[in-house]
Chimera marker file (.cmm) of the C-alpha trace (Angstrom):
<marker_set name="trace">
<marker id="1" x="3.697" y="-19.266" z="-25.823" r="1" g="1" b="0" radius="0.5"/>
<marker id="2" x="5.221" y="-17.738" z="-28.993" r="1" g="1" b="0" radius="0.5"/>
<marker id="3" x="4.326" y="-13.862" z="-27.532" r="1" g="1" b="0" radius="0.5"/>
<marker id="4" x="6.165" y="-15.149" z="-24.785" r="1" g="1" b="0" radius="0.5"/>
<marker id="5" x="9.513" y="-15.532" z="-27.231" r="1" g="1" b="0" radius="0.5"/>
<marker id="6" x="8.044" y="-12.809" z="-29.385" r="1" g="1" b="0" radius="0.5"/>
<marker id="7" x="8.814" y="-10.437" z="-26.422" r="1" g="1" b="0" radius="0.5"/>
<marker id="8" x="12.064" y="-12.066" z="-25.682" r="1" g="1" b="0" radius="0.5"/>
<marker id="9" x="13.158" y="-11.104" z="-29.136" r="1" g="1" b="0" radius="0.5"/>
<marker id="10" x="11.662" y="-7.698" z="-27.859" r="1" g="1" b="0" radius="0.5"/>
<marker id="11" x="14.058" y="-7.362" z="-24.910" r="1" g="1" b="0" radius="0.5"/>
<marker id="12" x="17.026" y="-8.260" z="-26.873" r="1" g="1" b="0" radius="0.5"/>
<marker id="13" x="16.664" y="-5.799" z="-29.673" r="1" g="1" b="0" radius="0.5"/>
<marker id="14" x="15.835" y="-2.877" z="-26.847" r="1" g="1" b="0" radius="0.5"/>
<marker id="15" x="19.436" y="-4.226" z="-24.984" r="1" g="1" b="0" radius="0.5"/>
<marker id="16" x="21.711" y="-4.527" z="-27.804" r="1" g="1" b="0" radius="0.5"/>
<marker id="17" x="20.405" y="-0.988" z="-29.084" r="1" g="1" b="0" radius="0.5"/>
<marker id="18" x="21.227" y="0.267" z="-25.555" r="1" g="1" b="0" radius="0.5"/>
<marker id="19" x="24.725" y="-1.199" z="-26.036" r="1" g="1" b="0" radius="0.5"/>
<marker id="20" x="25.219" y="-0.103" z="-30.049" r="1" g="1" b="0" radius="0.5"/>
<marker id="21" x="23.752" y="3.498" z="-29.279" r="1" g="1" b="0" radius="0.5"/>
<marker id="22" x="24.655" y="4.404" z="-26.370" r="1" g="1" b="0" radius="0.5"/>
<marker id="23" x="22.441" y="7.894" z="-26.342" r="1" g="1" b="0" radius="0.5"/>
<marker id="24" x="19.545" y="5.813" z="-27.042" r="1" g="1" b="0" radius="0.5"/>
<marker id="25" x="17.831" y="6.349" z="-23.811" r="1" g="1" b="0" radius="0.5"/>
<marker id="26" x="18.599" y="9.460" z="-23.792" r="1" g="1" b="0" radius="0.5"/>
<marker id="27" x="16.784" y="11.097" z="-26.640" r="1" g="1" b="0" radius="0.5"/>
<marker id="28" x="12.987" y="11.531" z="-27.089" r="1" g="1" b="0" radius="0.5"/>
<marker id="29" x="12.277" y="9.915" z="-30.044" r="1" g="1" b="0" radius="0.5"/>
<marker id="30" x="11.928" y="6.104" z="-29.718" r="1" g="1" b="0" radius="0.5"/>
<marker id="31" x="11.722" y="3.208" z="-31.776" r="1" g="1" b="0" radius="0.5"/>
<marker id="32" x="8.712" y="2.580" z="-34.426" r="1" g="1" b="0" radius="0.5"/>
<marker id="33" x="7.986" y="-1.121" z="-35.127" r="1" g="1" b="0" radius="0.5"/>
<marker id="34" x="5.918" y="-1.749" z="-38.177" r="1" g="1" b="0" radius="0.5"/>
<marker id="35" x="4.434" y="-5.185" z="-37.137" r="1" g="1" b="0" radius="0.5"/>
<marker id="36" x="1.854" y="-6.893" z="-38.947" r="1" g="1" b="0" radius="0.5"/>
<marker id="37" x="-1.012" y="-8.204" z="-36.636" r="1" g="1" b="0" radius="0.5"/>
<marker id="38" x="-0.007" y="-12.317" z="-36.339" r="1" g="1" b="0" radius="0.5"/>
<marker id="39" x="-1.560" y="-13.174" z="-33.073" r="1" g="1" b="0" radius="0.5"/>
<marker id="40" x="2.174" y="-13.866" z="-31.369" r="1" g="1" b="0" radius="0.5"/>
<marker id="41" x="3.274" y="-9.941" z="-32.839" r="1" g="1" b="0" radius="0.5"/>
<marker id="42" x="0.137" y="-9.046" z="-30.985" r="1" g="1" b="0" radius="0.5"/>
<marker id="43" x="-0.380" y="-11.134" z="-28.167" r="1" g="1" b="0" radius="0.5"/>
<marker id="44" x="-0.476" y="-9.191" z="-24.195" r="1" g="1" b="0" radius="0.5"/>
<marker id="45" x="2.781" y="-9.569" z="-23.509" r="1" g="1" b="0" radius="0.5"/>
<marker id="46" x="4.489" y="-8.499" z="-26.717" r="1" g="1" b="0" radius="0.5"/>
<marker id="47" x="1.859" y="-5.230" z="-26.642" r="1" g="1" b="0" radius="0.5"/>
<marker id="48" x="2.267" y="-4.357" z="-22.739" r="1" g="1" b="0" radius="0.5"/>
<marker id="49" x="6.467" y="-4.175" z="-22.965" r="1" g="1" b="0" radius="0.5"/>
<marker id="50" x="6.096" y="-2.277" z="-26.322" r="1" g="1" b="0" radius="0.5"/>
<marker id="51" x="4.026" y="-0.050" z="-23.867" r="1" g="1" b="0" radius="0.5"/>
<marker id="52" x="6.901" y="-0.260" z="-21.495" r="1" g="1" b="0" radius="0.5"/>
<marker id="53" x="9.366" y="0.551" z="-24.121" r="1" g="1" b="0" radius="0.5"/>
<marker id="54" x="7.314" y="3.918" z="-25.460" r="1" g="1" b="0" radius="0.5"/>
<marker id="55" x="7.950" y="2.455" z="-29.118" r="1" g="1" b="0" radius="0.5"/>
<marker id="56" x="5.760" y="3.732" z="-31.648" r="1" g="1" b="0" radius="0.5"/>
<marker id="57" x="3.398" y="0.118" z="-33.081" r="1" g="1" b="0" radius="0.5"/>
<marker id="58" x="2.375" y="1.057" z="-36.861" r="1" g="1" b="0" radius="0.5"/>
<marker id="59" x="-0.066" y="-2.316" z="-37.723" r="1" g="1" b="0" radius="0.5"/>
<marker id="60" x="0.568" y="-3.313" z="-41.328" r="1" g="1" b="0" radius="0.5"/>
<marker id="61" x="-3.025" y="-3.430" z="-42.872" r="1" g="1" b="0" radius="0.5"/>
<marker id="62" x="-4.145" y="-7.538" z="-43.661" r="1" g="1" b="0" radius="0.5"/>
<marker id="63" x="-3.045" y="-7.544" z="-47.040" r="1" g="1" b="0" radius="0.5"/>
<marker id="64" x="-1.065" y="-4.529" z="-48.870" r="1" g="1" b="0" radius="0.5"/>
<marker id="65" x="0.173" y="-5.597" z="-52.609" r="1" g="1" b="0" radius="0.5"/>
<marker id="66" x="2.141" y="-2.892" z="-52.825" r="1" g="1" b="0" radius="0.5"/>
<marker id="67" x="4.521" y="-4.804" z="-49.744" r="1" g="1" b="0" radius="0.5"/>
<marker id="68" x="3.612" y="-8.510" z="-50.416" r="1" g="1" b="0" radius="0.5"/>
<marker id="69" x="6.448" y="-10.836" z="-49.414" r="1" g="1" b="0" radius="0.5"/>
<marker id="70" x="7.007" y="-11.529" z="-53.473" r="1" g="1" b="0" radius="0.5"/>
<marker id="71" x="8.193" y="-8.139" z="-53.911" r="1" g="1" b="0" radius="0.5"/>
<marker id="72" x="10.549" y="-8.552" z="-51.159" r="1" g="1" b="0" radius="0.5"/>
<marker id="73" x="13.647" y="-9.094" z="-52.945" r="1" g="1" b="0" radius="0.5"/>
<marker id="74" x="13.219" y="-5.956" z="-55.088" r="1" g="1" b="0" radius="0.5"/>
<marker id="75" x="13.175" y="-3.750" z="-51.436" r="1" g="1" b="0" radius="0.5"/>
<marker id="76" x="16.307" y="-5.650" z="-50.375" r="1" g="1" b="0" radius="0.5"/>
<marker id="77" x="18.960" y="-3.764" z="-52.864" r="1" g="1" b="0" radius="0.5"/>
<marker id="78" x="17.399" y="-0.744" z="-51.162" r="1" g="1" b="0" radius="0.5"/>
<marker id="79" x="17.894" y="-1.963" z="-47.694" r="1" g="1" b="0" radius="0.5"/>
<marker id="80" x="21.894" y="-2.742" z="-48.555" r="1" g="1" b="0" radius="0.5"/>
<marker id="81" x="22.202" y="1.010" z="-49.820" r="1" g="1" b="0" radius="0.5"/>
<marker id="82" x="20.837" y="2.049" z="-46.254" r="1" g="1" b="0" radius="0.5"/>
<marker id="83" x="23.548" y="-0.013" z="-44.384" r="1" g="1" b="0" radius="0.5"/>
<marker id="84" x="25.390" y="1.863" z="-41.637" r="1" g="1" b="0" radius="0.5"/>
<marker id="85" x="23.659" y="5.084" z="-41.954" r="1" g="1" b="0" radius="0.5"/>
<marker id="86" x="22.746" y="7.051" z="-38.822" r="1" g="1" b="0" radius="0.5"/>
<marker id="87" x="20.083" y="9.782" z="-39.249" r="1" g="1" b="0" radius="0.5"/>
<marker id="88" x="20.461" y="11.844" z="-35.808" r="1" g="1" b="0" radius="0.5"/>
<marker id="89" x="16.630" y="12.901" z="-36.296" r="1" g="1" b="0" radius="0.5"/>
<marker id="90" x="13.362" y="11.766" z="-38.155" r="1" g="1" b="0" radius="0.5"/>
<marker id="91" x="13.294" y="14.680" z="-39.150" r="1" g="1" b="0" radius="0.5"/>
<marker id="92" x="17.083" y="13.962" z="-41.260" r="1" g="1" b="0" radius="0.5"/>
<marker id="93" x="15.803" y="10.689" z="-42.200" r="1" g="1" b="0" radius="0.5"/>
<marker id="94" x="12.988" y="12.043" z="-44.317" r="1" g="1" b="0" radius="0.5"/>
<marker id="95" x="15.421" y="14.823" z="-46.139" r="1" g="1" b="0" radius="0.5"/>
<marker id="96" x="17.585" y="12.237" z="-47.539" r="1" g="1" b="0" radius="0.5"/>
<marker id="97" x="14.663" y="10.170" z="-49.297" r="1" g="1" b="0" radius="0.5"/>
<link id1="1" id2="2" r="1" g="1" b="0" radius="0.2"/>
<link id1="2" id2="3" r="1" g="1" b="0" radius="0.2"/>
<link id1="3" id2="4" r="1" g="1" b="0" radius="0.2"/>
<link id1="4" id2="5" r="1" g="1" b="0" radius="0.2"/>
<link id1="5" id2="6" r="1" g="1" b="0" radius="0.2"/>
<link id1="6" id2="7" r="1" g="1" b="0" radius="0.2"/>
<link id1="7" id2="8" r="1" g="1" b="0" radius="0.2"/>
<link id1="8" id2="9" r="1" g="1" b="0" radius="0.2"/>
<link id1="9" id2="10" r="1" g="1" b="0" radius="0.2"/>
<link id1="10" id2="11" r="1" g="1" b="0" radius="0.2"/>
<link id1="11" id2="12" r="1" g="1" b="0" radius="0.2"/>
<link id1="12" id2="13" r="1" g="1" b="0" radius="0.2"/>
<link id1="13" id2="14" r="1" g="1" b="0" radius="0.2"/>
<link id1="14" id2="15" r="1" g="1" b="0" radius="0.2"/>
<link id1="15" id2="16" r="1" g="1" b="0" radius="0.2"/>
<link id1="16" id2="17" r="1" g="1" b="0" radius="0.2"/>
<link id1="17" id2="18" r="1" g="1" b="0" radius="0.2"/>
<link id1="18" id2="19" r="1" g="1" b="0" radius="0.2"/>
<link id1="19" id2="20" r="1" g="1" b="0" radius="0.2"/>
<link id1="20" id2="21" r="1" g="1" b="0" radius="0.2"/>
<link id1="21" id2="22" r="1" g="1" b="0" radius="0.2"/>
<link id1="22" id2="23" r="1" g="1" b="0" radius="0.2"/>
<link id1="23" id2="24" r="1" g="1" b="0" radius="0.2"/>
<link id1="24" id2="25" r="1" g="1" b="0" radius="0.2"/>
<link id1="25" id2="26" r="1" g="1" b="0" radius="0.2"/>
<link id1="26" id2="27" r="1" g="1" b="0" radius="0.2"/>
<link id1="27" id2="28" r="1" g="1" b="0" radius="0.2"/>
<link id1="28" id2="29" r="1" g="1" b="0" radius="0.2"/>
<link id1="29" id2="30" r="1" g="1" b="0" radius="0.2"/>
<link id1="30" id2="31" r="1" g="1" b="0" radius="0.2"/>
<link id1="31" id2="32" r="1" g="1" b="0" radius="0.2"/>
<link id1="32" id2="33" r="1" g="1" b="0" radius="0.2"/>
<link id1="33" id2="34" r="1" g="1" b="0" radius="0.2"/>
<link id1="34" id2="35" r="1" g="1" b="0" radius="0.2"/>
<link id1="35" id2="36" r="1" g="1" b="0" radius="0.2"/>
<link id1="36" id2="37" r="1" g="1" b="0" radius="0.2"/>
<link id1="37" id2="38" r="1" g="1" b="0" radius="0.2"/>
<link id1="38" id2="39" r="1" g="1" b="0" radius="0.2"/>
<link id1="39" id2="40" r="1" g="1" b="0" radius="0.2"/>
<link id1="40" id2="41" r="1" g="1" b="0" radius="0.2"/>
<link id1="41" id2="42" r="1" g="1" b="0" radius="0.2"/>
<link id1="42" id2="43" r="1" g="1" b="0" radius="0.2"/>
<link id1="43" id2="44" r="1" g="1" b="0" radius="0.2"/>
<link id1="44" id2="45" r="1" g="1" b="0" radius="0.2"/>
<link id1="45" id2="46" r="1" g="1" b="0" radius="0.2"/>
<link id1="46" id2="47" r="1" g="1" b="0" radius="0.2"/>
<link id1="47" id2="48" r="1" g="1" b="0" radius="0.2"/>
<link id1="48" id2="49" r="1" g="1" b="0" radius="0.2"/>
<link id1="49" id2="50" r="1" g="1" b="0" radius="0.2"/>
<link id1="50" id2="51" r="1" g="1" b="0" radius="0.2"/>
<link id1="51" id2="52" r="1" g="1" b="0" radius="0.2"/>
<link id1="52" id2="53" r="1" g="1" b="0" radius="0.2"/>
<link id1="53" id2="54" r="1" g="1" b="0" radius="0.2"/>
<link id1="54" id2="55" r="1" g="1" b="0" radius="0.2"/>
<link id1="55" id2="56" r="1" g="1" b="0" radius="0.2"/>
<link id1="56" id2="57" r="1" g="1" b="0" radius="0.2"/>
<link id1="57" id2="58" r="1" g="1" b="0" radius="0.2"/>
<link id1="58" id2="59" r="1" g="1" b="0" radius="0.2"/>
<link id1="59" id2="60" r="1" g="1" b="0" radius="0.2"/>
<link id1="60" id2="61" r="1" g="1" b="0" radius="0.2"/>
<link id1="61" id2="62" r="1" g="1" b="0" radius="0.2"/>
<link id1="62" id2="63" r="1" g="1" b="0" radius="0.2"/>
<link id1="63" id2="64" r="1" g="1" b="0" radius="0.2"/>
<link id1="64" id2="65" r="1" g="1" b="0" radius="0.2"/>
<link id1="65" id2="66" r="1" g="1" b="0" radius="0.2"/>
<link id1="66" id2="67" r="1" g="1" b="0" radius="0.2"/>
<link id1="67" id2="68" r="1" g="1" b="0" radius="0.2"/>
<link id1="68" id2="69" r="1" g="1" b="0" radius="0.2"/>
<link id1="69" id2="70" r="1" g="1" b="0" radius="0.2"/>
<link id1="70" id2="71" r="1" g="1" b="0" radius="0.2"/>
<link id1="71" id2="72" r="1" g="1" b="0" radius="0.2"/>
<link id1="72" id2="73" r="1" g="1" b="0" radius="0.2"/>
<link id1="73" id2="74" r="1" g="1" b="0" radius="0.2"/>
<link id1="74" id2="75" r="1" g="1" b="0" radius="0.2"/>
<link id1="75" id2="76" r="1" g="1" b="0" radius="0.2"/>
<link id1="76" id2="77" r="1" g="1" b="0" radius="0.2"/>
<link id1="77" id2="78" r="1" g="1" b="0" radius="0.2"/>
<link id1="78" id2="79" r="1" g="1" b="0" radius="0.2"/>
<link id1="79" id2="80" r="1" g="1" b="0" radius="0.2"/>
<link id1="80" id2="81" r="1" g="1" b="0" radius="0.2"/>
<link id1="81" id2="82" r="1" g="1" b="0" radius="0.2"/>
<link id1="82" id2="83" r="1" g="1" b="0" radius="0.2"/>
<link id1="83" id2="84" r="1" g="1" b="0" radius="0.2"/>
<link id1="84" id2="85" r="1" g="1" b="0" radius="0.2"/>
<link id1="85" id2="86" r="1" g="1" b="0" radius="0.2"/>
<link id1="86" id2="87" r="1" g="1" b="0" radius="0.2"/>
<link id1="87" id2="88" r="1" g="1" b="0" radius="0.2"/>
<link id1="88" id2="89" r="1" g="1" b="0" radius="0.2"/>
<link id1="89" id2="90" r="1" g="1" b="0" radius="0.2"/>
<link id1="90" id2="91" r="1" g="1" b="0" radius="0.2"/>
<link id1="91" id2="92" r="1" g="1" b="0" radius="0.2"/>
<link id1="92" id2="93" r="1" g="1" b="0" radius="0.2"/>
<link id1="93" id2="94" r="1" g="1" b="0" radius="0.2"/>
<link id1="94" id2="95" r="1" g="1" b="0" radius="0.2"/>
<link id1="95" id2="96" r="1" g="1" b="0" radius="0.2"/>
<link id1="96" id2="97" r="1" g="1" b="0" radius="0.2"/>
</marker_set>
């Protein structure tokens, strides 16, 4: 049941970046999802659209201190200084780190 609204949350990301990037479909590189492995981010359904989708699935390892959810508000002044940037390639995304 909850990989059933696991992909639903699936479908509506995929749709609304379809209508915020319009050229989204029609470039090569597709999304990546870092996911950790909860049996709902996991489950058939949620695994056979990501298939569908052609999204890159990176598994977060079972336990990695160096991301644990306490540090997670010392990553989130880092996230604001990302806001509204486009990087037209992954390739651009990894110059500006």
């Amino acid at each position: 049941m909850m990989g059933y609204f696991c992909r639903l949350q699936l479908v509506g990301l995929s749709r609304s970046l379809k209508e915020i990037r319009p050229l989204y479909e029609q470039r090569n590189d597709k999304g990546i999802l870092l996911r950790d492995n909860a049996r709902p981010h996991a489950a058939k359904t949620v695994t056979t659209y990501l298939e569908t989708l052609k999204w890159e699935v990176i598994s977060q390892p079972p336990y990695t201190p160096d991301i644990a959810s306490t540090n997670y508000h010392l990553l989130r002044s880092m996230v604001h200084g990302m806001d509204e940037k486009c990087f037209p390639s992954v390739t651009d995304l990894y110059a500006s780190s």
